[in-house]
C-alpha positions as a printed NumPy array, in Angstrom:
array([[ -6.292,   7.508,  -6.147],
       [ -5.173,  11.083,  -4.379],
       [ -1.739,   9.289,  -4.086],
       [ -1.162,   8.548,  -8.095],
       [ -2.896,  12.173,  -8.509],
       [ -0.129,  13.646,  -6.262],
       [  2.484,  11.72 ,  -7.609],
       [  1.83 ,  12.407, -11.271],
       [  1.745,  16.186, -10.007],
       [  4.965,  15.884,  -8.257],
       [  6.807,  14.061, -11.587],
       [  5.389,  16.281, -14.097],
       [  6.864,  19.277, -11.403],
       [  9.686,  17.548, -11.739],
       [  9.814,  17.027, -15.198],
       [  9.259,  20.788, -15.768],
       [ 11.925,  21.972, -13.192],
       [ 14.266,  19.758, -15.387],
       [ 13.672,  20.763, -18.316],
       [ 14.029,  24.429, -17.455],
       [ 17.093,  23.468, -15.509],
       [ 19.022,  21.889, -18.386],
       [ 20.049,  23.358, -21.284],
       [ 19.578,  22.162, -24.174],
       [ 22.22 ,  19.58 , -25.153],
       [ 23.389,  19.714, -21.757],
       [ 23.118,  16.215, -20.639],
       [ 24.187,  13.31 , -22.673],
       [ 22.007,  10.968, -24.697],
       [ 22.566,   7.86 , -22.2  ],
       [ 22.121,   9.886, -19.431],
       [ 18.48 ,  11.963, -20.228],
       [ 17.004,   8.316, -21.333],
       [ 17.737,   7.205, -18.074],
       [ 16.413,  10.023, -16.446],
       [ 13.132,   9.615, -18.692],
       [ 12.661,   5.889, -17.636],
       [ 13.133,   6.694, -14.226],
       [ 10.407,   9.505, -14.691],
       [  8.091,   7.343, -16.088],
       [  8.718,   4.232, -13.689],
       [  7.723,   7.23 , -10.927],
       [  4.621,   7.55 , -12.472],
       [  3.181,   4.102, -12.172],
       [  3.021,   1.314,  -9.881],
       [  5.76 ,  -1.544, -10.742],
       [  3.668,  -4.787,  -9.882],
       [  7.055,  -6.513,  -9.178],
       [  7.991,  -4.517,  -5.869],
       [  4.724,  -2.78 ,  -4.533],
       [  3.111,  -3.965,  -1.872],
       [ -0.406,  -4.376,  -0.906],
       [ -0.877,  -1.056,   0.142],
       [  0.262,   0.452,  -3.073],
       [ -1.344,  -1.968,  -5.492],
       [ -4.574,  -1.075,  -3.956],
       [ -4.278,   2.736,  -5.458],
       [ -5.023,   0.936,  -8.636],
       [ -8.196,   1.593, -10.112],
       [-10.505,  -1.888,  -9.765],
       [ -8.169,  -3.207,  -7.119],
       [ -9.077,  -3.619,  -3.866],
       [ -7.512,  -5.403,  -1.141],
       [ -8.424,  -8.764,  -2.221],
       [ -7.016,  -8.809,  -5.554],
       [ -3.248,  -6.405,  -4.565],
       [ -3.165,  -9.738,  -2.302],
       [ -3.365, -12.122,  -4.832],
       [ -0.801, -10.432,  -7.17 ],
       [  1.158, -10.191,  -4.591],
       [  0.643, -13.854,  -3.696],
       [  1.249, -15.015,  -7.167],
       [  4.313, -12.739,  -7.558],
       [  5.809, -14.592,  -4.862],
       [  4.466, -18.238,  -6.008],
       [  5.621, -17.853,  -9.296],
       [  8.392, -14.923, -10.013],
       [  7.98 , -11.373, -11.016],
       [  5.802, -10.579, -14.083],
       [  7.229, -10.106, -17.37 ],
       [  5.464,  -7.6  , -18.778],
       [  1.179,  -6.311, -17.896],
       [  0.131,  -8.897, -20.095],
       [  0.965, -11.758, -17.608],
       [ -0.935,  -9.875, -14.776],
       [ -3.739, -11.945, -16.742],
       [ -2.244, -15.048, -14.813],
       [ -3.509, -13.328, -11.19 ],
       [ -6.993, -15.046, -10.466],
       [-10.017, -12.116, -10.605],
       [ -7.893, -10.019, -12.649],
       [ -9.264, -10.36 , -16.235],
       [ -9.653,  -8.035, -19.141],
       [-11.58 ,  -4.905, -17.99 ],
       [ -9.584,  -4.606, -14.568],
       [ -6.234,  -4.709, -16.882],
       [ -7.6  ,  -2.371, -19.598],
       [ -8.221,   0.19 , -16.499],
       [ -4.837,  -0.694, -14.7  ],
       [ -2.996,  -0.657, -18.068],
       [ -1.615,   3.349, -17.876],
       [ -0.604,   2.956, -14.164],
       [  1.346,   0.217, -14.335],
       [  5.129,  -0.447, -14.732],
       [  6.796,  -3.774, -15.108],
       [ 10.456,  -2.228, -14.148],
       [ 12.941,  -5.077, -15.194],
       [ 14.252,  -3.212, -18.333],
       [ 11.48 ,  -5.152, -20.372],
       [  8.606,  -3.046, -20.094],
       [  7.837,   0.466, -18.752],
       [  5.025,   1.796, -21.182],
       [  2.389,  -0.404, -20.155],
       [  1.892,  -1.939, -23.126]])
């Protein structure tokens, strides 16, 4: 959990450095949206690359279960959005509504957690 904490400090630094940095108008439309979704993406864990380790910062997921999504990620493909996290076995509705804001699904599909 001191992990996400730092890293949400470190991106909102980041964001605010940026922001002060650029005027405004000063970087093209295509360009800051980028920049935005790779932001956000910074700020949560995308369930289709993180390991073990990382899965476990999640809050409600211990070692056990960052296994298991890992083991179905690999058994059956990467997940298409958080909704089909329901597909991991011991992950069910409260665990997902508590995981929901710090996770990504970074494919182009889905990055607000929703």
């Amino acid at each position: 959990m001191t992990g996400l904490a730092a890293a949400l400090t470190a991106g909102l630094g980041l964001l605010a450095w940026w922001q002060q940095r650029v005027p405004e108008g000063g970087v093209a439309g295509a360009q800051a949206r980028a920049w935005e979704r790779r932001l956000e993406a910074s700020r949560r864990v995308d369930v289709n690359t993180a390991g073990v380790a990382e899965l476990e910062r999640l809050p409600g997921v211990g070692p056990t279960l960052a296994g298991r999504i890992v083991a179905e990620r690999e058994a059956h493909g990467p997940f298409a959005g958080t909704a089909a996290l329901r597909r991991v076995r011991g992950l069910g509705p409260k665990t997902l509504e508590m995981i929901q804001e710090y996770v990504a699904v970074v494919d182009g599909r889905e990055l607000n957690g929703t």
